[in-house]
C-alpha positions as CSV (number, residue, x, y, z in Angstrom):
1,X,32.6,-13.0,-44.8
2,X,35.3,-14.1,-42.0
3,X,37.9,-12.6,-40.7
4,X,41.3,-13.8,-40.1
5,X,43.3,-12.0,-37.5
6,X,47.2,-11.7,-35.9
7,X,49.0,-9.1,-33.9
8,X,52.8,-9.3,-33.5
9,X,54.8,-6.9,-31.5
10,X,58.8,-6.9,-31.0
11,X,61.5,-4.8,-29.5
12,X,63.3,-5.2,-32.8
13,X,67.4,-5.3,-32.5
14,X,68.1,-1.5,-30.8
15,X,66.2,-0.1,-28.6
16,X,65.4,-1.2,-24.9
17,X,61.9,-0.5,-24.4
18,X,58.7,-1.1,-26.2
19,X,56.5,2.0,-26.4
20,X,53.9,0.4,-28.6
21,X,51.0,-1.0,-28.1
22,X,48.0,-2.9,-29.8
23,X,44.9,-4.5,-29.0
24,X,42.7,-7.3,-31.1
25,X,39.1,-7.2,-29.8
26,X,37.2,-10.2,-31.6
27,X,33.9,-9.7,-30.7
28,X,33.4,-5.9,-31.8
29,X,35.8,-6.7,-34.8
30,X,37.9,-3.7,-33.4
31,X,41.7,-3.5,-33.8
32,X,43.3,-0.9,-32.5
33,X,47.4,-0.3,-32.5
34,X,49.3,3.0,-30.8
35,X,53.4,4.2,-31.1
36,X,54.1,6.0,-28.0
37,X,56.3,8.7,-27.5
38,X,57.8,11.2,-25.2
39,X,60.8,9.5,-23.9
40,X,61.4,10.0,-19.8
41,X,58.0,11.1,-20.5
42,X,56.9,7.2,-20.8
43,X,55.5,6.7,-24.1
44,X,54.4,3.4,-23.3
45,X,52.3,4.9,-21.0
46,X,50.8,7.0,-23.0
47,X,50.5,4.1,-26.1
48,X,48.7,1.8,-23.7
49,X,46.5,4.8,-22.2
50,X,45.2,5.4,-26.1
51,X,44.4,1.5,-26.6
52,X,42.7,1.0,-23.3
53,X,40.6,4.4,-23.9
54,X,38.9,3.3,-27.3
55,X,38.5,-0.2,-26.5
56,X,36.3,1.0,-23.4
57,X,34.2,3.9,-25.4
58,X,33.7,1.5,-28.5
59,X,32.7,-1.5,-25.6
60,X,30.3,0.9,-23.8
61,X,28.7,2.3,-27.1
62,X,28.5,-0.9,-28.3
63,X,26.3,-2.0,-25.0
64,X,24.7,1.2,-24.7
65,X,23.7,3.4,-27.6
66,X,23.2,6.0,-25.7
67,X,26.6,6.8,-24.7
68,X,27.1,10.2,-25.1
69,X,29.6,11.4,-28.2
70,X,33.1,13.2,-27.3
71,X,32.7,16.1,-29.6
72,X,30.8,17.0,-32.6
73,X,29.9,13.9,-34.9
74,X,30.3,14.0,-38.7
75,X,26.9,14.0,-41.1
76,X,28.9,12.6,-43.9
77,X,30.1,9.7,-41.2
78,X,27.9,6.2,-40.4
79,X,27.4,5.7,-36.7
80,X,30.1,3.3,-35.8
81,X,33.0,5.7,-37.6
82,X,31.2,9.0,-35.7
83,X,31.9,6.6,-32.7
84,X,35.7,5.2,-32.9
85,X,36.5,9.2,-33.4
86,X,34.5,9.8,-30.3
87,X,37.0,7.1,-28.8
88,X,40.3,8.5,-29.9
89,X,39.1,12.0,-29.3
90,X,38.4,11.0,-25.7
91,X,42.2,9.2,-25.7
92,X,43.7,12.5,-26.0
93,X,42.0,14.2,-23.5
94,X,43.2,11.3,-21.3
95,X,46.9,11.5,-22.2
96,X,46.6,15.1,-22.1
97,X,45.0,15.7,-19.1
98,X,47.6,12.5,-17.5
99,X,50.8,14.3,-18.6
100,X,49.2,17.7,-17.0
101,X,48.6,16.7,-13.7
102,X,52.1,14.5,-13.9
103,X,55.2,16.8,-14.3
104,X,57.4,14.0,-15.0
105,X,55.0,12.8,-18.1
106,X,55.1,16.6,-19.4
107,X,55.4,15.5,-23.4
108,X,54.2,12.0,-23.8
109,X,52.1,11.2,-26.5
110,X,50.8,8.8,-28.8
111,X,49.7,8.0,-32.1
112,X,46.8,5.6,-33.0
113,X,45.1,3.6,-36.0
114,X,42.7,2.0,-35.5
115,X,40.3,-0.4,-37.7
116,X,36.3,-1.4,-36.5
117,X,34.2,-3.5,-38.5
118,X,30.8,-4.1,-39.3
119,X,30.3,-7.1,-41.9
120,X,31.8,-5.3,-45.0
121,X,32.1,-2.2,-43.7
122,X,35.4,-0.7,-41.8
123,X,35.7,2.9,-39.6
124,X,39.2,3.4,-39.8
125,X,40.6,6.5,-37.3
126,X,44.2,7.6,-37.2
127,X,46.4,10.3,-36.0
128,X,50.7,10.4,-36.4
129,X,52.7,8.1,-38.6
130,X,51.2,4.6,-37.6
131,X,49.7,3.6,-41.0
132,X,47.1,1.6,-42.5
133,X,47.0,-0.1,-45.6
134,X,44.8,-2.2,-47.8
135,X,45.5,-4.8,-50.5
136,X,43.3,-6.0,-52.9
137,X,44.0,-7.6,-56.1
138,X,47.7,-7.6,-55.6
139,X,47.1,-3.8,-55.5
140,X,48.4,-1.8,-52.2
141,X,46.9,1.3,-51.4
142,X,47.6,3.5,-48.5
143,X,45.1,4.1,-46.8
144,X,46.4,6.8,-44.2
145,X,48.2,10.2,-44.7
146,X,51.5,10.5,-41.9
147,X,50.8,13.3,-40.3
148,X,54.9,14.1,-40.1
149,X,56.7,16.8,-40.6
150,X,58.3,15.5,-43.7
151,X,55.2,14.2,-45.2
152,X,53.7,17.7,-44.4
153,X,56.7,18.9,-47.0
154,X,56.4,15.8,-49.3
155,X,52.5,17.1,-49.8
156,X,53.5,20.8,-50.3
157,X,56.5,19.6,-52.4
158,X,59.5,21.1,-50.6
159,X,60.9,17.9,-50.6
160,X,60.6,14.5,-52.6
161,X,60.4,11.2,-51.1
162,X,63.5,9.9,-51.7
163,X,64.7,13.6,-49.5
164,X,62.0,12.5,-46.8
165,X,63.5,8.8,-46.7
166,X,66.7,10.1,-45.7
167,X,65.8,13.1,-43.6
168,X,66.6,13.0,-40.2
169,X,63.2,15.1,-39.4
170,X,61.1,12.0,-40.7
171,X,60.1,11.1,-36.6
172,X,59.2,14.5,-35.7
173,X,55.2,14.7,-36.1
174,X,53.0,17.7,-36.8
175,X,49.8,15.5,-35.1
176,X,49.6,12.9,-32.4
177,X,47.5,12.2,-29.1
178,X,48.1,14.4,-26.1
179,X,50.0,16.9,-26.8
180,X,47.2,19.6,-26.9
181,X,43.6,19.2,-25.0
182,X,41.9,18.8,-28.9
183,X,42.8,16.6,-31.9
184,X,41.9,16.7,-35.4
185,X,41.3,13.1,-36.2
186,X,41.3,11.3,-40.0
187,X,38.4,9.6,-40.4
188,X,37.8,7.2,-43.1
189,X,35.0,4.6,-44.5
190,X,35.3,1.5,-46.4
191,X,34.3,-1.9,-48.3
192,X,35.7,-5.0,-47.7
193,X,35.7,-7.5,-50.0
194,X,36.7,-11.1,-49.9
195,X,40.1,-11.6,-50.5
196,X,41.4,-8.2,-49.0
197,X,44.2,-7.8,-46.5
198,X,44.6,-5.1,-44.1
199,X,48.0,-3.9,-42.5
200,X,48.0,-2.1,-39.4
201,X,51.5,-0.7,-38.8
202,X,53.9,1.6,-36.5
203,X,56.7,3.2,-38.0
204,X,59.0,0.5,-37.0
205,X,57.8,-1.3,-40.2
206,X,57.3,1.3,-42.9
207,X,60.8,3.0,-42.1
208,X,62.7,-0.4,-42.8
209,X,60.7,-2.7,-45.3
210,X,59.3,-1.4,-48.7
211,X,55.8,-1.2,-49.8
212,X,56.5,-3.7,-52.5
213,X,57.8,-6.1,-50.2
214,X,54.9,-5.3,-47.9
215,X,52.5,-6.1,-51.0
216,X,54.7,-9.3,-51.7
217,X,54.0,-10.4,-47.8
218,X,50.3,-9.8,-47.3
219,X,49.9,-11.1,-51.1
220,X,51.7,-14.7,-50.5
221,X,51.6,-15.3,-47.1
222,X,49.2,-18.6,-46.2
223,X,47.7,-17.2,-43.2
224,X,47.1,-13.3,-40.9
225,X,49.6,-14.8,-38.8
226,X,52.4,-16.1,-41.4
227,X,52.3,-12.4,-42.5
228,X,52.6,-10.9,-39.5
229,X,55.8,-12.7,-38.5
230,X,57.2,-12.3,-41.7
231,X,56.7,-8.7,-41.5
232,X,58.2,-8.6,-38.1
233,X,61.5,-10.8,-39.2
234,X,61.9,-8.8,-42.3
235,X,62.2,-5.6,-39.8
236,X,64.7,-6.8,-37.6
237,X,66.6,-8.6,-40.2
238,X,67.2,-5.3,-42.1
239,X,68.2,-3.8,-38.7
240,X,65.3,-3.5,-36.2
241,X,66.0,0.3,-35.3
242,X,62.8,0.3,-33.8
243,X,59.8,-1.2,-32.2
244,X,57.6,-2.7,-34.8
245,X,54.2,-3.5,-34.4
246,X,51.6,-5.1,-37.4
247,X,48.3,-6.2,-36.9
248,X,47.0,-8.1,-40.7
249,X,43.6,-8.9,-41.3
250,X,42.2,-10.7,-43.8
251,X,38.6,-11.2,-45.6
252,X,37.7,-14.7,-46.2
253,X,34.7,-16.7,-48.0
254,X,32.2,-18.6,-45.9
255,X,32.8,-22.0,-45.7
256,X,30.9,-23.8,-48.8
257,X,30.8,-26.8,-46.1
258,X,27.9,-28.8,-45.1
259,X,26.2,-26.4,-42.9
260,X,26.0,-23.8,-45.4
261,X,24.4,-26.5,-48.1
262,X,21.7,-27.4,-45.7
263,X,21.1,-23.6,-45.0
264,X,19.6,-23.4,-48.2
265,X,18.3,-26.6,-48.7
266,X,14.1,-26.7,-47.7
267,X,13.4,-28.6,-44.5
268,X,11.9,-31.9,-46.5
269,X,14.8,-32.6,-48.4
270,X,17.2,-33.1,-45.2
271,X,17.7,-35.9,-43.3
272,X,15.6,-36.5,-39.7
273,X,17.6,-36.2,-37.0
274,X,18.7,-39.3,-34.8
275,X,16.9,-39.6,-31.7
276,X,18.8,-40.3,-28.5
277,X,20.0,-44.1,-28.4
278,X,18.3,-45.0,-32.2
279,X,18.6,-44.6,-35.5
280,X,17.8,-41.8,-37.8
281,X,14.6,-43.6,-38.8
282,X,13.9,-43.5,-34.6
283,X,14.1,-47.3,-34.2
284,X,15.8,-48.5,-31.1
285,X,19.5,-49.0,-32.4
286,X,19.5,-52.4,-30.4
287,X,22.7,-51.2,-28.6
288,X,22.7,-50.0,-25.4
289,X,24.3,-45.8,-25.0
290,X,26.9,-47.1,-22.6
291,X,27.7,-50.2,-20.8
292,X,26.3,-50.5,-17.4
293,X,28.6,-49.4,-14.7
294,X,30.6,-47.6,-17.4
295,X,31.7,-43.9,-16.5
296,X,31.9,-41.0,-18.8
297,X,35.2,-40.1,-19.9
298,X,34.4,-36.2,-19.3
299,X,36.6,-35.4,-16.0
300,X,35.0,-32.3,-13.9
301,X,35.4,-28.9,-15.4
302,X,36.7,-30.5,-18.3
303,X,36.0,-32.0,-21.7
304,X,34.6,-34.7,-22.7
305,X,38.6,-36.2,-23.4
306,X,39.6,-34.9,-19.7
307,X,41.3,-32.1,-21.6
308,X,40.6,-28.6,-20.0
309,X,38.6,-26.1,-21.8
310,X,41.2,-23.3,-23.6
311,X,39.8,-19.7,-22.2
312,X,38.7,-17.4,-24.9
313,X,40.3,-14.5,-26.5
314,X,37.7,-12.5,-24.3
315,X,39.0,-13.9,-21.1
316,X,42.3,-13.3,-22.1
317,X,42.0,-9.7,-23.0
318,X,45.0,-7.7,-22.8
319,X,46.5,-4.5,-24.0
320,X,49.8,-5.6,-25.5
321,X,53.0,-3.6,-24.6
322,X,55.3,-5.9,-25.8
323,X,58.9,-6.7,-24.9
324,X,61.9,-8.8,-25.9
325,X,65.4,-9.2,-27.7
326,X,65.4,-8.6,-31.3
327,X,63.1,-12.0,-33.1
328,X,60.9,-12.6,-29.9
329,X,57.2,-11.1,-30.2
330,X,54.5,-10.4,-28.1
331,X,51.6,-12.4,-30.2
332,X,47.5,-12.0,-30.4
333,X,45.7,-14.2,-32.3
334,X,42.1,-14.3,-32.7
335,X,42.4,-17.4,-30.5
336,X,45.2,-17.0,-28.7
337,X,47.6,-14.4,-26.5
338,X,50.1,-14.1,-24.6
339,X,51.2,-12.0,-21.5
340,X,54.2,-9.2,-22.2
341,X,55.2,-7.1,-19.6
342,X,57.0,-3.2,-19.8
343,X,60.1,-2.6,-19.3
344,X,61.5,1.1,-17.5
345,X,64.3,2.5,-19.3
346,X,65.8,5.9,-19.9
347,X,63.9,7.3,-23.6
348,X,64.4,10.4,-25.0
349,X,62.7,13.9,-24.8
350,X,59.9,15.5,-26.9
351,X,57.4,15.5,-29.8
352,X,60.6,13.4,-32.2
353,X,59.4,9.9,-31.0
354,X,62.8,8.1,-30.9
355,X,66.3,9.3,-31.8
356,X,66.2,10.3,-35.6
357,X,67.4,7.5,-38.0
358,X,67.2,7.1,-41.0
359,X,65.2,4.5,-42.7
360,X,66.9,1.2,-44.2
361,X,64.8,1.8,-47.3
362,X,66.8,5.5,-48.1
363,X,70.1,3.5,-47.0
364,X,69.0,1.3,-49.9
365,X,67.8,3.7,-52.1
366,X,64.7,2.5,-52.5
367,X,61.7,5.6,-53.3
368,X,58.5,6.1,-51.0
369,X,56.7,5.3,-53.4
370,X,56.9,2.5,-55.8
C-alpha cells in the first residue's frame, strides 16, 4: 500500500497570525498537526513546541528502541501507539514547563493530532478540538472526540448540536497541551485499507465547512493535494475566521507495473540482462558506448541532463507555522515544501483559543451531525 500525502496551512481572511502548525515526516509515515493558543501568551509558540517534540521522540525511538517511555504505557496499546503518547505526553511537559519559567507565556497551549503509520496500521494521538477523520467507502467517520467545553455538554446532553454550533463557548477547551504538568491523552489504533482517506484538521476547518462537504472533498478529489486546497478555499471562501490547517492522506494500490510482474515471475522466465556496450544476448552491439572525444552530458553535482538534483523532503524538513493573506498557504508535499515564517501580533488571553465566533455552519443552519 502507498501513501499519498499534502499539508496546507493558511491565515484564512481574519486573523493576523498563524498559531498552527503541522509537520509531514515521510520516512516514519508520521503526520503530526497542532492549534496553538494562549494569545500574548504566543500560541504559535507553543503549536510549534508540540510538533517539534514528537517528531524528535518518535525519530529517536525510531533509531533507538531503547528510548525510555514518558509515563506509563498501555497493555491494550502496540508499541508504536504506546510511543506517539510518550511523544505528546513529553510535549506538554515541554509547553508546561516553557510557559512556567516564562511569565509572559503564562497560558499558552496547544492542541495536537497526530497520525503514525506502520504499513496498514495507524497510532493516532489527540488532545483539544483538532480532529481526525477517516473515509472509507464514501462513509466518514470521526475518528476523534473534541475535548471542548461544548462537546463535553453535547455528550452529557445539556445541549444539542445545533446549540453547540452556535454557542459562543465552542473554543473554550476542557483538555489541551500545557496547561497542567500531566495530560490525559486519546489513544486510538487502526486498519488502513486501500482506498481510505484521512483528514487531519484544526478547528479552522470543522467550524466553517460541513462534514458532508468534507466527505464530498476527500471522496472526489483526484489527488492528497487537490483536497487539501479545496478544503483550504472552501474555508476562506465561507469566511476564513480562522487559521485552517489539513493534512489528507490517502491509501493507494501498488503499482500493477512492470516491476511488480517480474517480482513474481521465477528467474528463468525473464529476460537476461544487457551487458555493458552489447546486446541482451551479450554479443558486442557493433556500436561503440560513445564517440571518441565525446563528453558526458552530466555537468558536476548534477544530473545526467545538467539539471541539479531537487533535495528531499528530508533535507527540507521544517515545522510549518504558516502565514499569509486570506487564499495563500504554506504547502508540504511528500516531495516538496516550502519555507513560512511567524508573524508577532497582539492575540488574545486564556484557555478560549481565539475570540469566540460562531461557526459558518450554525449561521447556515446546518446540524453537527449529518
Amino acid at each position: 500500500m502507498r501513501i499519498d500525502a499534502s499539508a496546507r496551512t493558511d491565515l484564512g481572511c481574519v486573523r493576523r497570525n498563524n498559531e498552527d502548525a503541522f509537520h509531514i515526516e515521510p520516512e516514519l509515515d508520521l503526520y503530526v498537526l497542532s492549534d496553538g493558543m494562549g494569545g500574548q501568551a504566543h500560541g504559535e509558540i507553543a503549536s510549534a513546541m508540540a510538533v517539534e517534540t514528537v517528531l524528535e521522540h518518535c525519530r529517536e525511538a525510531n533509531s533507538d528502541h531503547a528510548t525510555t517511555l514518558f509515563g506509563n504505557g498501555r497493555a491494550d496499546l502496540c508499541e508504536r501507539s504506546n510511543r506517539l503518547m510518550s511523544a505528546v505526553r513529553l510535549a506538554n511537559r515541554r509547553i508546561f514547563d516553557s510557559a512556567e519559567q516564562n511569565p509572559a507565556q503564562e497560558g499558552m497551549g496547544a492542541t495536537i493530532v497526530a497520525a503514525w503509520l506502520d504499513d496498514r496500521r495507524m497510532s493516532l494521538a489527540h488532545v483539544g478540538d483538532s480532529r481526525a477523520y477517516l473515509l472509507r467507502a464514501g462513509s466518514l467517520e470521526q475518528l476523534t472526540a473534541d475535548h471542548s467545553l461544548v462537546a463535553e455538554h453535547v455528550r452529557r446532553g445539556t445541549m444539542t448540536p445545533q446549540e453547540a454550533e452556535a454557542s459562543l463557548l465552542q473554543n473554550i477547551l476542557v483538555r489541551a497541551l500545557g496547561t497542567q504538568d500531566h495530560v490525559e491523552v486519546d489513544m486510538d489504533e487502526q486498519i488502513l485499507l486501500e482506498g481510505d482517506a484521512l483528514l487531519l484538521c484544526s478547528d479552522g476547518l470543522t467550524h466553517m465547512v460541513t462534514d458532508a462537504e468534507i466527505a464530498s472533498t476527500l471522496a472526489t478529489s483526484k489527488s492528497a493535494q487537490a483536497a487539501a486546497e479545496r478544503l483550504i478555499e472552501l474555508a476562506n471562501r465561507y469566511g476564513g475566521v480562522d487559521n485552517v490547517t489539513v493534512i489528507v492522506l490517502r491509501a493507494l494500490p501498488e503499482p500493477a507495473g512492470l516491476v511488480a510482474r517480474l517480482r513474481g515471475r521465477p528467474k528463468s522466465s525473464r529476460k537476461p540482462s544487457r551487458k555493458p556496450g552489447g546486446r541482451p544476448d551479450g554479443k558486442p552491439s557493433g556500436k561503440p558506448d560513445s564517440k571518441p572525444g565525446s563528453k558526458p552530458d552530466s555537468k558536476p553535482g548534477g544530473k545526467p541532463d545538467g539539471k541539479k538534483p531537487s533535495p528531499s523532503l528530508r533535507e527540507n524538513s521544517r515545522i510549518f507555522v504558516g502565514r499569509g493573506s486570506c487564499g495563500e498557504s504554506a504547502r508540504a508535499d511528500r516531495t516538496i515544501s516550502h519555507d513560512i515564517n511567524p508573524a508577532n501580533s497582539e492575540r488574545l488571553h486564556s484557555l478560549r483559543k481565539k475570540a469566540p465566533t460562531p461557526s459558518f455552519r450554525a449561521k447556515r443552519g446546518i446540524p453537527l451531525e449529518l
